[in-house]
KELO-600524 format. One record per atom (N, C-alpha, C, O): x, y, z. Coordinates in pm, whole numbers, padded with zeros to 5 digits, always signed. Layout:
<nodes>
XYZ;...
</nodes>
This chain:
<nodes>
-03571+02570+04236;-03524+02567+04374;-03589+02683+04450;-03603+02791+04394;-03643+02655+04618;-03710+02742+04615;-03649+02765+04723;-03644+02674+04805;-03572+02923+04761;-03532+03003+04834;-03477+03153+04860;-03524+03245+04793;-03371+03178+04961;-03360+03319+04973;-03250+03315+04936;-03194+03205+04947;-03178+03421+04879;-03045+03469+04896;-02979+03557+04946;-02974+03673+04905;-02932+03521+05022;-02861+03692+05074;-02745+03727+05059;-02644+03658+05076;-02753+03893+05008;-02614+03934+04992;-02522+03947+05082;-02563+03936+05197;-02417+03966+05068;-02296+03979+05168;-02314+04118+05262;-02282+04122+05380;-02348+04185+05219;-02345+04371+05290;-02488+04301+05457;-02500+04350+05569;-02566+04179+05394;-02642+04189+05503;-02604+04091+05602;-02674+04093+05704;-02511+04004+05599;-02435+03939+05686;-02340+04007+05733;-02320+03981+05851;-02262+04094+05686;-02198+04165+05707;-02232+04267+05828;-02159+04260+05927;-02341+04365+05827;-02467+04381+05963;-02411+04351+06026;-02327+04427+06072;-02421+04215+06071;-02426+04125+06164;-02327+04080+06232;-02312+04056+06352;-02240+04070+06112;-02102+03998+06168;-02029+04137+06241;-01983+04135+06355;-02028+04240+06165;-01954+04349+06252;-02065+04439+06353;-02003+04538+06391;-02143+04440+06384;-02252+04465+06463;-02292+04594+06410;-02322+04668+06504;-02303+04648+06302;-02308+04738+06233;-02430+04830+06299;-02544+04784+06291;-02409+04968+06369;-02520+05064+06471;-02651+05079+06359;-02763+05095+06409;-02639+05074+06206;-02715+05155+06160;-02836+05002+06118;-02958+05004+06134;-02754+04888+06066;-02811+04782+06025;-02876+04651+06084;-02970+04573+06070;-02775+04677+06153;-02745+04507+06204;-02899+04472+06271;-02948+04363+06241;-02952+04535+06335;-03080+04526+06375;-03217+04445+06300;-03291+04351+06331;-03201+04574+06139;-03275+04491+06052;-03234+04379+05985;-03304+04291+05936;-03096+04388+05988;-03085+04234+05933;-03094+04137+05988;-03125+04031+05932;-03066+04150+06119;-03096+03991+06199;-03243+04002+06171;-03269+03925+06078;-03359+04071+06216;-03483+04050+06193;-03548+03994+06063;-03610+03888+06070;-03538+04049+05967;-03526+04017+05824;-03455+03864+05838;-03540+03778+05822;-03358+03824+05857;-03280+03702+05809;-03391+03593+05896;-03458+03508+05837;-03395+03622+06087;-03498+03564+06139;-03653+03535+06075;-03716+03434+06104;-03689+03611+06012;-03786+03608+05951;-03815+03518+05873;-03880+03418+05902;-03748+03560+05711;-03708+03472+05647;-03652+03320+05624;-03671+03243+05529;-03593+03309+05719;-03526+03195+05758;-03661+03065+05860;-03654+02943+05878;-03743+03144+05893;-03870+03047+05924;-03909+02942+05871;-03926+02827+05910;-03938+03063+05666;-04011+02943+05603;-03948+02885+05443;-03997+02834+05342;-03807+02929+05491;-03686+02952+05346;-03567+02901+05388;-03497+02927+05486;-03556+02825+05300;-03346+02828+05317;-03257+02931+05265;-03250+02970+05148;-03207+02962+05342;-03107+03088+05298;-02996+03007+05265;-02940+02914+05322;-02973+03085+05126;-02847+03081+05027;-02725+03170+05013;-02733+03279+04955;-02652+03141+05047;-02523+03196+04937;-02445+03133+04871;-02461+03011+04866;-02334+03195+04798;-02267+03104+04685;-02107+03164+04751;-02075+03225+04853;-02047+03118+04651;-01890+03138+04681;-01837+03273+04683;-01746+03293+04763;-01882+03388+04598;-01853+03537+04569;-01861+03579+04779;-01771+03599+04860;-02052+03573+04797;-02085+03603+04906;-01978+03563+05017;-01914+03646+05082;-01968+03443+05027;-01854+03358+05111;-01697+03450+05136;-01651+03497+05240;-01655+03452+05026;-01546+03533+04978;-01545+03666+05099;-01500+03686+05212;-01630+03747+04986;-01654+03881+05078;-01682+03889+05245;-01628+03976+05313;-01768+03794+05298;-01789+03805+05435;-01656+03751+05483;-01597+03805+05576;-01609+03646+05422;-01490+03565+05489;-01346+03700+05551;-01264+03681+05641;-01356+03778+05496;-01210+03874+05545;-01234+03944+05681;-01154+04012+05744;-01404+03903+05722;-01342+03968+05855;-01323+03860+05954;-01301+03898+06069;-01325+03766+05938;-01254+03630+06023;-01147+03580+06001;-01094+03554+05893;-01110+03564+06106;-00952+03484+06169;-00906+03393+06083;-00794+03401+06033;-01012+03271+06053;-00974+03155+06000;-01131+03079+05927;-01239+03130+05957;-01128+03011+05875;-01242+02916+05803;-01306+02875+05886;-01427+02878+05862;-01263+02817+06023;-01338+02786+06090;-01455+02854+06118;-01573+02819+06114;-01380+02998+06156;-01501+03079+06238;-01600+03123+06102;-01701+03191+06120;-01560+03080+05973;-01662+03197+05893;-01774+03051+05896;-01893+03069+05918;-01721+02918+05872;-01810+02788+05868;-01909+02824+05999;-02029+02822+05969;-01885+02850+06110;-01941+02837+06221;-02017+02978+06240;-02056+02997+06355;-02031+03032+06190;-02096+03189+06195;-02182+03154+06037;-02291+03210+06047;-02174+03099+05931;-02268+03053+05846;-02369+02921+05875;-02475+02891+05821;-02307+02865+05963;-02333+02719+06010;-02494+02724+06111;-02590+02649+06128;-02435+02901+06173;-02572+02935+06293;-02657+02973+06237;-02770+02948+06279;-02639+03054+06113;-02753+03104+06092;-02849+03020+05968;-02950+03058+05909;-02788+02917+05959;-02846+02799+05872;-02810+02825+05759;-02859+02746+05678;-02725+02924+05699;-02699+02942+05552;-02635+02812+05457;-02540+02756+05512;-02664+02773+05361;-02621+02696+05274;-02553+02773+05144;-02608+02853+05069;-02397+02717+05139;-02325+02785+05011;-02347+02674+04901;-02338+02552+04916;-02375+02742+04794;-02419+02699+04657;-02298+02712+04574;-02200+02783+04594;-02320+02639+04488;-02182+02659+04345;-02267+02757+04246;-02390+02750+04237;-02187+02846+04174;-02296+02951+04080;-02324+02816+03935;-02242+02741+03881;-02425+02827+03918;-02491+02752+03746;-02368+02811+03646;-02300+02914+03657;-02366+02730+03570;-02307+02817+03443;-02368+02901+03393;-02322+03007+03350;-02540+02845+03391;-02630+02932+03322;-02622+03142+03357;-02664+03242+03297;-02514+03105+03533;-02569+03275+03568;-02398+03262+03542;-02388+03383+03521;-02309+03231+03533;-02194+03281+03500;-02177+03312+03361;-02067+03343+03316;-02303+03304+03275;-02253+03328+03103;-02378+03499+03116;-02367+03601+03048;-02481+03469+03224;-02547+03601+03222;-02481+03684+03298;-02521+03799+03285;-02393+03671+03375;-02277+03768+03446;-02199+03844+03323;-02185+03963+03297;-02160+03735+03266;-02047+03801+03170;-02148+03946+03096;-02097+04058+03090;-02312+03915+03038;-02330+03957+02949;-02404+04048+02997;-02420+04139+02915;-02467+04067+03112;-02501+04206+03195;-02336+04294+03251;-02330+04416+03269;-02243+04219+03265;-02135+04304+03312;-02088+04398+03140;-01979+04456+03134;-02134+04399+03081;-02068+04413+02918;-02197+04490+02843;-02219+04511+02724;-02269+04523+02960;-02412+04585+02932;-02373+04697+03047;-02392+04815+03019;-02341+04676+03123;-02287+04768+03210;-02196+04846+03184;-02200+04966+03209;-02115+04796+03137;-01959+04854+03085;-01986+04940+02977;-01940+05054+02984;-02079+04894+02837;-02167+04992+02711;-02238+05077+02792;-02280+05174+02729;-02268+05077+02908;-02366+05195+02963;-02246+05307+03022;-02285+05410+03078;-02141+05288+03009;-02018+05410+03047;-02062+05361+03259;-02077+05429+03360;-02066+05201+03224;-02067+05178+03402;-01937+05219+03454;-01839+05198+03383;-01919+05286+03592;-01809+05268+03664;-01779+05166+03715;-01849+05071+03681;-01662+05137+03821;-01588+05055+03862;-01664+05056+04066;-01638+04994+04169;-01755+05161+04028;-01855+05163+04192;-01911+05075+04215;-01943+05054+04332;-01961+04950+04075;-02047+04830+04094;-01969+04739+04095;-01950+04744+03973;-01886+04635+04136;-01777+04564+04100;-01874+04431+04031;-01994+04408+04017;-01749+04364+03999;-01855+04241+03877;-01861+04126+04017;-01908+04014+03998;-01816+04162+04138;-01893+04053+04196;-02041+04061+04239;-02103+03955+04251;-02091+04156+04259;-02249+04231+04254;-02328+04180+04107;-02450+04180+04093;-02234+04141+04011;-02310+04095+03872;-02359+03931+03946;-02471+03884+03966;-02230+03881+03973;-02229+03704+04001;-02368+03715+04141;-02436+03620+04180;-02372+03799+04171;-02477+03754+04271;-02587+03776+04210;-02664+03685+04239;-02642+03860+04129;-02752+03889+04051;-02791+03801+03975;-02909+03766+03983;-02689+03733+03864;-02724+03688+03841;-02747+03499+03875;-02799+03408+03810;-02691+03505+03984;-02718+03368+04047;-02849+03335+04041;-02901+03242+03979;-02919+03455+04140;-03013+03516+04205;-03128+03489+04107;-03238+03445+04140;-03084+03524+03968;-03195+03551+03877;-03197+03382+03829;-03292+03309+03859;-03106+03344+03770;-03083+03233+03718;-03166+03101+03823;-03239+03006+03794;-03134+03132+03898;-03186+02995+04051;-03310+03063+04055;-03387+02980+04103;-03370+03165+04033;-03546+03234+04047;-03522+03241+04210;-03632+03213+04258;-03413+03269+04331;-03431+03295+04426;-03459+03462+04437;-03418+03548+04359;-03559+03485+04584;-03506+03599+04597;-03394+03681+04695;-03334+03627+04787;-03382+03790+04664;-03288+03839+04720;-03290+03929+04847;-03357+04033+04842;-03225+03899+04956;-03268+03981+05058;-03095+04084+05073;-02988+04028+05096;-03113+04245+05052;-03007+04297+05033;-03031+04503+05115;-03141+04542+05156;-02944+04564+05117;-02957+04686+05144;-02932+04749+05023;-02960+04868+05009;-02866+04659+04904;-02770+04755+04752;-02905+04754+04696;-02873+04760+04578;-03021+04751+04696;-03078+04709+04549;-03108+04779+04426;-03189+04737+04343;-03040+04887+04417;-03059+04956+04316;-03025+04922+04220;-03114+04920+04135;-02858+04868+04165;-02803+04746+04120;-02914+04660+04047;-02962+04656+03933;-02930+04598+04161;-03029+04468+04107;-03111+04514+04053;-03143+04463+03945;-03182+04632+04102;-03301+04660+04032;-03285+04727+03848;-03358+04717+03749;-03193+04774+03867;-03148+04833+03709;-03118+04693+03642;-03221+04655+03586;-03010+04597+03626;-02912+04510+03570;-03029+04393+03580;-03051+04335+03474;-03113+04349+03705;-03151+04186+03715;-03333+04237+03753;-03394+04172+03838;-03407+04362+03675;-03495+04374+03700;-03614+04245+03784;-03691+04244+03880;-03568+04156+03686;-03669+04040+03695;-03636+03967+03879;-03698+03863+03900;-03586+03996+03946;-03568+03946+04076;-03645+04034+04203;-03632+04155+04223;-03701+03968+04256;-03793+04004+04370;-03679+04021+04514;-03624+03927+04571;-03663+04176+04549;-03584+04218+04621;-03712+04237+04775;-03833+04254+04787;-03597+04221+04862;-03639+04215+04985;-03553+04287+05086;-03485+04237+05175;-03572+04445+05047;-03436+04560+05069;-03505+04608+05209;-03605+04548+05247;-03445+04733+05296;-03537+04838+05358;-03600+04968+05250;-03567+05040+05155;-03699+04941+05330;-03772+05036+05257;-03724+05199+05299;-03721+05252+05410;-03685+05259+05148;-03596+05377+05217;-03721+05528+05251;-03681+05632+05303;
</nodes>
């Protein structure tokens, strides 16, 4: 399948008009969104969904920017479990939560890439995924 994914922190930008972000992420998502379908899955959904009223408005604010929500593979919910348990043997804290695993490994599993501001994460746990961060 060939597309983007984006994490929640970069919709997020957007949705709260964020002074420091929101800028690059609409540009970035515009960008992207040219010659890609942008993805998210249910975790992403989740997280953006609490700063809206009701379903409606989160459907209709995913709806504009053309995003399509995905169901996660099993294939990345059995590599969630086993990078989160690789994390946990590494004396991981509770700073990465295991929904940051389910997106990684969606991400990795579907061979999409990822368009995000976290990628350090990804880059340690889901090396193999082609991040599309700001350059710090």
């Amino acid at each position: 399948m060939n597309g983007i994914f984006v994490d929640s922190c970069v919709l997020l930008d957007l949705f709260t008009d964020d002074p420091n972000w929101a800028e690059w992420s609409e540009n970035i998502l515009e960008k992207y969104s040219q010659t890609n379908t942008l993805y998210i899955n249910s975790i992403v959904y989740t997280e953006i969904s609490i700063g809206f009223n009701n379903i409606e408005e989160v459907e209709n604010a995913i709806s504009e920017l053309g995003i399509k929500v995905l169901e996660i593979p099993r294939e990345a919910l059995f590599l969630t479990g086993k990078v989160y348990l690789k994390y946990r043997k590494n004396k991981g804290t509770k700073n990465s939560p295991l929904p940051d695993f389910f997106i990684g490994a969606h991400v990795a599993v579907s061979k999409f890439h990822l368009i995000t501001r976290d990628s350090s994460k990804y880059k340690t746990y889901f090396p193999q995924i082609k991040l599309i961060h700001p350059e710090h």
